[in-house]
N, C-alpha and C positions, 0 to 999 in steps of 0.2 A: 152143123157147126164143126168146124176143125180149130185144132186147138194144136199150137207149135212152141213147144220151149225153143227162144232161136237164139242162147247161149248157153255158157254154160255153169249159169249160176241161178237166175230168177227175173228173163225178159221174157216177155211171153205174146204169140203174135194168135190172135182169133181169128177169124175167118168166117162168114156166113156166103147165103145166097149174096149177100146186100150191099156188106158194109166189110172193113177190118177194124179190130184193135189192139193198140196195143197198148201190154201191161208193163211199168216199169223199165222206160229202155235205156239197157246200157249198150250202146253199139260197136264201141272200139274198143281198144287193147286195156286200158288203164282207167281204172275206176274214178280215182281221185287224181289231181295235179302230182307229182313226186313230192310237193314240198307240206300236201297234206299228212302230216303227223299218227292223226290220231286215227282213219282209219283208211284201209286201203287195199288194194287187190290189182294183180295184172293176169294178162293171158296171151298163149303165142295167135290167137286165132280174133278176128272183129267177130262179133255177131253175125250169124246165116240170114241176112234179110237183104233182096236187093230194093233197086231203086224202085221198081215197078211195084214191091210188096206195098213199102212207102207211100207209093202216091194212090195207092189205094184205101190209105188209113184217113177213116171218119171221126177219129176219137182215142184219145189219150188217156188212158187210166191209170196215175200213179197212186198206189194205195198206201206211202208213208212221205212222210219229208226227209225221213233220214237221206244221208249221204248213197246208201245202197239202194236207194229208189229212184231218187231224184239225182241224177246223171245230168249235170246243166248241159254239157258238151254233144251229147247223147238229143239234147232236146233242141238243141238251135239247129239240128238239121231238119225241124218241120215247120211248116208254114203256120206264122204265129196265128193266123187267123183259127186254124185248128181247135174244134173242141176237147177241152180237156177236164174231165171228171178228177176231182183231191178232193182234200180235206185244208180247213183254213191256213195253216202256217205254210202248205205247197202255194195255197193261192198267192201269196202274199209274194212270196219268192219268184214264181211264173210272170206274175205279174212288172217286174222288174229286170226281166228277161225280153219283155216287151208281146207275150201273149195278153189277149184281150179277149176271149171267149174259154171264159174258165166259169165251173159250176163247182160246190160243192157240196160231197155227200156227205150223209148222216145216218146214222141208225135208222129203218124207216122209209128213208127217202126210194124211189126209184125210178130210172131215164130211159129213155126208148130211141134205139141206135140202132136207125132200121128196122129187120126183122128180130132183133135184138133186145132184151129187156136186161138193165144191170140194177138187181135191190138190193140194197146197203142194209148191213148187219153191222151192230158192233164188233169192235177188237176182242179177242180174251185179253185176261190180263195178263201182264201187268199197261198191254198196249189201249185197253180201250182209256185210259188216262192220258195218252199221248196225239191226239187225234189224228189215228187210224182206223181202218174200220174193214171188216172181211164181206163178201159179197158171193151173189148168183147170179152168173151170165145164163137167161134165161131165152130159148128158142123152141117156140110149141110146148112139146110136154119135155123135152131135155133140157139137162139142168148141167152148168159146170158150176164147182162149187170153190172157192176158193179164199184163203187165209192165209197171208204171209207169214205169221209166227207161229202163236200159241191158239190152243182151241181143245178144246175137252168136250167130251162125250156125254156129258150132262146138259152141255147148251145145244148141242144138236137134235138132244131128244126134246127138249124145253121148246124148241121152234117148230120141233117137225120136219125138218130138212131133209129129204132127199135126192140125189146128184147120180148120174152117169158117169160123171169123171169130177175129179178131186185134184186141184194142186195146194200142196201140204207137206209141211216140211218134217223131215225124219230122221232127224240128227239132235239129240237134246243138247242144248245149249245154254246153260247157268253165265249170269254174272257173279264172279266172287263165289259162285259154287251156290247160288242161295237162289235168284232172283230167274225166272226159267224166260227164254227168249226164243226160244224152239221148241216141238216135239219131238218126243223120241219115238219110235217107229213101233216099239211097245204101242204107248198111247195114241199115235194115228191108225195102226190097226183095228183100237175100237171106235175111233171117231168113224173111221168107212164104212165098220157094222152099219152103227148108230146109220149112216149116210145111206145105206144100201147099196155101195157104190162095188164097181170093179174095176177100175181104173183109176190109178193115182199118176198126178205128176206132180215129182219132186221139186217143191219150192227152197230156195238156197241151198244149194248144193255145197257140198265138202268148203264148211263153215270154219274148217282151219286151213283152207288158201287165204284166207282175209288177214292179211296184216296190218299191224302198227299200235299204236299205245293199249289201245283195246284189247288186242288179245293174249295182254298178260292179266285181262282183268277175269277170261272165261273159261270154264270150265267143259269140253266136248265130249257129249257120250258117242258111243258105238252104233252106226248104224247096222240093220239088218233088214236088206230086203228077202232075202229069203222068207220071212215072214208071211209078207204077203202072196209072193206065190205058194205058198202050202195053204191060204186062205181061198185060194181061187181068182186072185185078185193081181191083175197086170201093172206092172212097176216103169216107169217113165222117166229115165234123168242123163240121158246123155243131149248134149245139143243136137238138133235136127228132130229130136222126137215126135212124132205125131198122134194123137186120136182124134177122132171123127164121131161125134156122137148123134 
C-alpha cells in the first residue's frame, strides 16, 4: 500500500496492488468560492494528481462534511457513478451533486475495496458529535491509521490499535482557546507510541494558511517535528510525500 499526501494541506491519494483512493480531495488552487466568508484557503500550486491517477480511483473517502473535506468543485471531476464512503450529512450533500453510489460509515462498520479493508472508528471529541469518524486502511497484516483531528492515547490503547503509518495532525488548534480541533505534536507523539507506529503523515498542515471569519475565532500552537525524529519516528508533510507500507 502506498500512501501519497497529493497537497498541501490534507488530500490524500492510497494506492494498492488493486484499487486507489482517495481521501478528501481538494484538487485546485482555492478552497472555497472568494465570496465564501467564513472559511477559506488558497495556494500558488493544483494538487500533484494526474488524470491517469484519477481514473484509477475505486472509491471516495471523505471523512467530514466540513467545507475542508468536502471540496464540491474538487468532486464533480469524478464520475458520479463512483463509490463514495461519508458520514450522513456528506451523503446528503453528494447526493445533490448528483452521485448515487454513496455508503455510509459508522463506528464499527467495515468495506472491502479490493485488496483493501477500511473499518470505521469514532471521532475523538469534540468530532465524534459531528458525524465524523477516524479509520484503518487495512491490507494483509499493514495497517494505515488515520484521524483528521483530535485523538488521544487512551482510545488507542482502549481499541488496541496498531498502524505502520499514521496520518495525524500536529499542530494544536483551540476554538476560543478552550475547545481543542487538532493535536499538538506533544500529544501525537504518544498516540504513535500508543500506535507502535514509525511513520506519520501530517494531516492539515499549517492551520494558519486557512482564512476568514474562523480564524479569529482560534487559537494555534507550535508545531514540533523534531519530536519525532528524536523518537525514531519519520515525519511526512510536504506535498508529493510518500510511504509504502
Amino acid at each position: 500500500m502506498k500512501i501519497t499526501k497529493i497537497d498541501d494541506y490534507q488530500s490524500w491519494y492510497i494506492e494498492s496492488n488493486d484499487v486507489a483512493i482517495i481521501i478528501d480531495p481538494w484538487l485546485d488552487k482555492v478552497m472555497q468560492p472568494k465570496s465564501n466568508l467564513f472559511i477559506n484557503r488558497a495556494r500558488d500550486e493544483n494538487a500533484l494528481i494526474t488524470g491517469e491517477m484519477i481514473s484509477k480511483i475505486s472509491c471516495i473517502l471523505i471523512s467530514a462534511p466540513f467545507e475542508d473535506h468536502f471540496h464540491e468543485k474538487s468532486l464533480m471531476k469524478f464520475d458520479r457513478d463512483t463509490l463514495v464512503l461519508t458520514s450522513k450529512p456528506s451523503e446528503k450533500k453528494l447526493r445533490k451533486l448528483g452521485f448515487n453510489n454513496i455508503e455510509t460509515l459508522r463506528a464499527g462498520t467495515q468495506k472491502n475495496i479490493g485488496d483493501l479493508s477500511i473499518k470505521a472508528h469514532d471521532a475523538g471529541f469534540p468530532y465524534n458529535h459531528l458525524w465524523t469518524f477516524s479509520f484503518e486502511i487495512i491490507q494483509g497484516d499493514k495497517v494505515l491509521y488515520f484521524e483528521s483531528h483530535v485523538d488521544k492515547p487512551s482510545r488507542i490503547r482502549e481499541k488496541g490499535l496498531k498502524a505502520d503509518c499514521a496520518i495525524l495532525t500536529t499542530e494544536e488548534v483551540k476554538i476560543l482557546g478552550l475547545l481543542p480541533l487538532s493535536n499538538s505534536s506533544e500529544t501525537t507523539l504518544e498516540i504513535l507510541k500508543e500506535l507502535e507506529c514509525k511513520n506519520i503523515m501530517i494531516q492539515g498542515s499549517d492551520p494558519g494558511e486557512t482564512k476568514g471569519l474562523i480564524s479569529f475565532f482560534l487559537k494555534i500552537g507550535k508545531e514540533n517535528l523534531q519530536l519525532f525524529s528524536d523518537s525514531g519516528i519519520k515525519a511526512f508533510k510536504e506535498a508529493g510525500s510518500e510511504v509504502t507500507i
